[in-house]
C-alpha positions in Angstrom: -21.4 42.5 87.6 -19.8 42.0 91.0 -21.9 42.8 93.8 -20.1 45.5 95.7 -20.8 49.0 96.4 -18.7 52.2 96.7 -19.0 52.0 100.3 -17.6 48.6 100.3 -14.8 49.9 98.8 -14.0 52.7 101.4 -14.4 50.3 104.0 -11.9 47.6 102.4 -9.4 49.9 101.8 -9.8 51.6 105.7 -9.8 47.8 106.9 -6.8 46.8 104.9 -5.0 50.0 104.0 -4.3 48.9 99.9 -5.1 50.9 97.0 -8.5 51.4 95.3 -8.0 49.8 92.4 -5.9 47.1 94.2 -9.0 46.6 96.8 -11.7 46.7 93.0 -9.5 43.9 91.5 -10.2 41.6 94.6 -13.6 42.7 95.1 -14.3 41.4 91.7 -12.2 38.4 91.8 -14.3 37.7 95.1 -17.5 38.6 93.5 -18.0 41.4 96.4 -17.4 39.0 99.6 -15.3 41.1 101.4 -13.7 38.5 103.8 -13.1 36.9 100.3 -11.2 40.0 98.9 -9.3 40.3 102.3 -7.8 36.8 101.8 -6.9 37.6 98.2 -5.5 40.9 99.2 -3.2 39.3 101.7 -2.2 36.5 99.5 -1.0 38.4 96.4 0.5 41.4 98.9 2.7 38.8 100.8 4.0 37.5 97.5 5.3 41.2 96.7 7.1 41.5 99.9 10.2 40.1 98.9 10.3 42.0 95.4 9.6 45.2 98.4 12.6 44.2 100.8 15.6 46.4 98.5 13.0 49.7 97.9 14.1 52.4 100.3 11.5 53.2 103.4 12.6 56.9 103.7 8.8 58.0 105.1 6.8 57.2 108.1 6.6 58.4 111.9 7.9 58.5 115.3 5.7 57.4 118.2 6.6 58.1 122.0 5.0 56.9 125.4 6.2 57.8 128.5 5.2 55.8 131.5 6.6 55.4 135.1 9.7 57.4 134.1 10.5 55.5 131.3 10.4 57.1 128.0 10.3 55.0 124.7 10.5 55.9 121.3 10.0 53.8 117.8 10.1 55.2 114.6 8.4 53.1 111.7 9.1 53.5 108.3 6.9 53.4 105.0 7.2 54.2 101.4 4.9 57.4 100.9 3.8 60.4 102.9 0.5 58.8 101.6 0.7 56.0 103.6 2.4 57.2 106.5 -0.8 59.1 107.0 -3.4 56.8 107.2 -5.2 55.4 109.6 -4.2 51.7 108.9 -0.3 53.1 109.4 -0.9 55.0 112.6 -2.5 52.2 114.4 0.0 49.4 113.5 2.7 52.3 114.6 0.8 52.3 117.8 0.7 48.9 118.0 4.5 48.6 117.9 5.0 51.1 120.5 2.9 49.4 122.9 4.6 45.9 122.2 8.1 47.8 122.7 6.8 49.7 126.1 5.8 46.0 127.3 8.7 44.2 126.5 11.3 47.2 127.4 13.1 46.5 124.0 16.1 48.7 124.0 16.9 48.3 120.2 14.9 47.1 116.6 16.1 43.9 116.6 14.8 42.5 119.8 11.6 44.1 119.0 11.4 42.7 115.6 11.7 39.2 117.5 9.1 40.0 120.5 6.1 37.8 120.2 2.9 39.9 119.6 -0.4 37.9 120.5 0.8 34.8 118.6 3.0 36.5 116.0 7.1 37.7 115.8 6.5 41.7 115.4 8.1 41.2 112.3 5.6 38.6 111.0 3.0 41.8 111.7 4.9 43.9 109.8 5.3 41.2 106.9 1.2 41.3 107.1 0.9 45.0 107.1 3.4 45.3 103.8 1.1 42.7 102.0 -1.9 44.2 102.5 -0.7 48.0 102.4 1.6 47.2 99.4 4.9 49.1 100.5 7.8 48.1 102.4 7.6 49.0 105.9 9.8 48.4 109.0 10.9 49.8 112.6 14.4 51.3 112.2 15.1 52.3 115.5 13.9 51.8 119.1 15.1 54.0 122.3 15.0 53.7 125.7 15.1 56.2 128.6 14.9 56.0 132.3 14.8 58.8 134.8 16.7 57.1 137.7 15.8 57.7 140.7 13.9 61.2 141.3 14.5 61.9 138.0 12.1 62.6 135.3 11.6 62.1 131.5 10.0 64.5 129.4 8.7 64.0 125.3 8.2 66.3 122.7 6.7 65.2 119.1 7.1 67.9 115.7 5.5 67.7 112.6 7.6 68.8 109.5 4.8 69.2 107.7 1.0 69.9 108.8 -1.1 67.0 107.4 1.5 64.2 108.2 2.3 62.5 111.1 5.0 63.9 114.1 8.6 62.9 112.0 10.6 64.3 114.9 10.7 62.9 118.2 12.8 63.4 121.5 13.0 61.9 124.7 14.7 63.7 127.5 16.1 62.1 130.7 16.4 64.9 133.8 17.1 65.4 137.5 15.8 68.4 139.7 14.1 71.6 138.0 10.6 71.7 136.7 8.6 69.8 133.9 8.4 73.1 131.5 12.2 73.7 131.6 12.8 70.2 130.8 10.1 70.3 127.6 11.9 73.4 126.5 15.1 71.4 126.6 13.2 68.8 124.5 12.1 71.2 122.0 15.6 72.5 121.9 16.7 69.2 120.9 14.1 68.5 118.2 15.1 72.1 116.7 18.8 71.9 117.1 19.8 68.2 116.6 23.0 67.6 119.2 24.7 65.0 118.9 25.6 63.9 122.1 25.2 65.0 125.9 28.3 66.6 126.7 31.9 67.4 125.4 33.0 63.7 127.4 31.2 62.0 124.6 32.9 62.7 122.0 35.8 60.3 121.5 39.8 62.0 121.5 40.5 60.7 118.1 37.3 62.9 116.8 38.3 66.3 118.5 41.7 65.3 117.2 40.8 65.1 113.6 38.6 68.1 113.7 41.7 70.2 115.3 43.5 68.9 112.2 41.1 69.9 110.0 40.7 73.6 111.5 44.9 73.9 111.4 44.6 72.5 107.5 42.0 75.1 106.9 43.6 77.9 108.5 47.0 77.5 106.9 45.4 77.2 103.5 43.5 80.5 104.1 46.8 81.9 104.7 46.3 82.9 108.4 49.5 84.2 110.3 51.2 81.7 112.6 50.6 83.5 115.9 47.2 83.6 115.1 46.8 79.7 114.5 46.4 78.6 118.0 43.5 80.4 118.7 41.9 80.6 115.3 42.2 76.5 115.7 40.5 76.6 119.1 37.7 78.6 117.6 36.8 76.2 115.2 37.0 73.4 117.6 34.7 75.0 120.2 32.3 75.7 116.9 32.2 72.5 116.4 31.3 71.5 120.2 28.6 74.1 119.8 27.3 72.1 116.6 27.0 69.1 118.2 27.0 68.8 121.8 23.8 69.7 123.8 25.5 71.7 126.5 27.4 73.7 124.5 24.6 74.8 122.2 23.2 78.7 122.4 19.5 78.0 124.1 16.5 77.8 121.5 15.0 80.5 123.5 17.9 82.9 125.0 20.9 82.7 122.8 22.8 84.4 124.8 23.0 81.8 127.0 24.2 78.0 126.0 21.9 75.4 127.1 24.3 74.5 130.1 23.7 77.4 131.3 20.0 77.6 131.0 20.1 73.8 132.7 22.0 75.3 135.6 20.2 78.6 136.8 16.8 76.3 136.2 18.4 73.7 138.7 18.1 70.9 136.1 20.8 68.5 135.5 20.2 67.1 132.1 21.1 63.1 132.0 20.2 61.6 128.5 18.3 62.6 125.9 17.3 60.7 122.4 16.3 62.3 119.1 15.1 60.2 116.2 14.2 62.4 112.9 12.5 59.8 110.3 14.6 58.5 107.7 17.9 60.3 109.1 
């Protein structure tokens, strides 16, 4: 009988984040030594991860810091809401955050390529998908900076209670007050914009869409004279769709958030939005 307890157990599967019976089976191929099991762990994990690269990542979280007016944000992806809430998940998350905050990656890529103590950040997450036993990556990184006077806000939302923040938004601001700006930020995790203003969406996509609305209209069998501004309509509905400024304020809807910016003296710069698996 291998010579392991139940709390061994617990504590394998808290150091190394894989399933019971996954951490039993090297327990009793180790005859209970736990660095033993570790080893084993690792070894057969790592031979999975290949088999793991083509399995879709749709779970996970989003992590912010915000230091010195700089905001970053990293989402890291997983297999299972069951993983993505552990412990062993949140602290390599946290890990990743502080290796992109210290390198000022910009994008996934150059973060994935960062040396971490004497590994790639990739070779960390290779590590973490042995021993965990699901495919996990960083999808996307984001970086904000104030400018000068400016100031960057966060805001983090859980989609569901017991799992870890899948919403996160970073917004970049000038003048006004910290609150105002979080209420922008939690405007934007609610509402989703697209982009900034109206100037960031390219000609040829307001053109298509005002193609679209005139299609539409003349298949609905609107009148001619009423085309121009039944087209224009749509248009602006889809500005208020997607662009920030344009959108009615989470809470006044009276007003659009261009509005609320202005009367609140904040001029709203940049902003990021990552949503996990979207």
């Amino acid at each position: 009988m291998a010579n392991y307890t139940a709390a061994d157990i617990k504590a394998l599967r808290e150091q190394t984040g894989a399933g019971m019976m996954d951490v039993k089976k090297a327990l009793d191929e180790a005859d209970g030594d736990t660095a033993k099991a570790t080893d084993i762990l690792r070894v057969k994990g790592l031979k999975g991860v290949t088999r793991r690269e083509g399995r879709s990542a749709s779970n996970g979280l989003v992590r912010v810091s915000v230091e010195d007016g700089v905001g970053t944000l990293v989402e890291v992806n997983c297999e299972t809401d069951f993983v993505a809430k552990g412990t062993r998940f949140g602290e390599l998350a946290d890990r990743v955050l502080a290796q992109a905050v210290a390198t000022g990656a910009t994008d996934a890529e150059g973060l994935l390529t960062s040396q971490m103590d004497d590994k790639t950040v990739q070779e960390v997450l290779d590590e973490a998908n042995a021993t965990i036993g699901e495919k996990i990556e960083v999808r996307r990184v984001a970086r904000v900076e104030a400018g000068d006077g400016g100031n960057v806000v966060s805001y983090l939302h859980k989609t569901s209670p017991d799992l870890p923040a899948q919403i996160g938004v970073v917004v970049a601001t000038a003048g006004g007050d910290d609150q105002l700006a979080r209420d922008i930020a939690m405007h934007v995790a609610a509402f989703s914009p697209k982009v900034l203003s109206r100037d960031d969406i390219d000609a040829q996509t307001v053109e298509q869409e005002r193609r679209i609305a005139e299609e539409t209209a003349r298949e609905e069998g609107k009148p001619e004279q009423a085309l121009p501004r039944i087209i224009e309509g749509r248009v602006n509905g889809f500005f208020k769709e997607n662009v920030l400024l344009d959108q009615a304020f989470a809470k006044d809807a009276k007003k659009s958030v261009a509005q609320v910016a202005q009367e609140g003296g904040v001029e709203i710069t940049s902003f990021v939005r990552f949503k996990v698996g979207v």
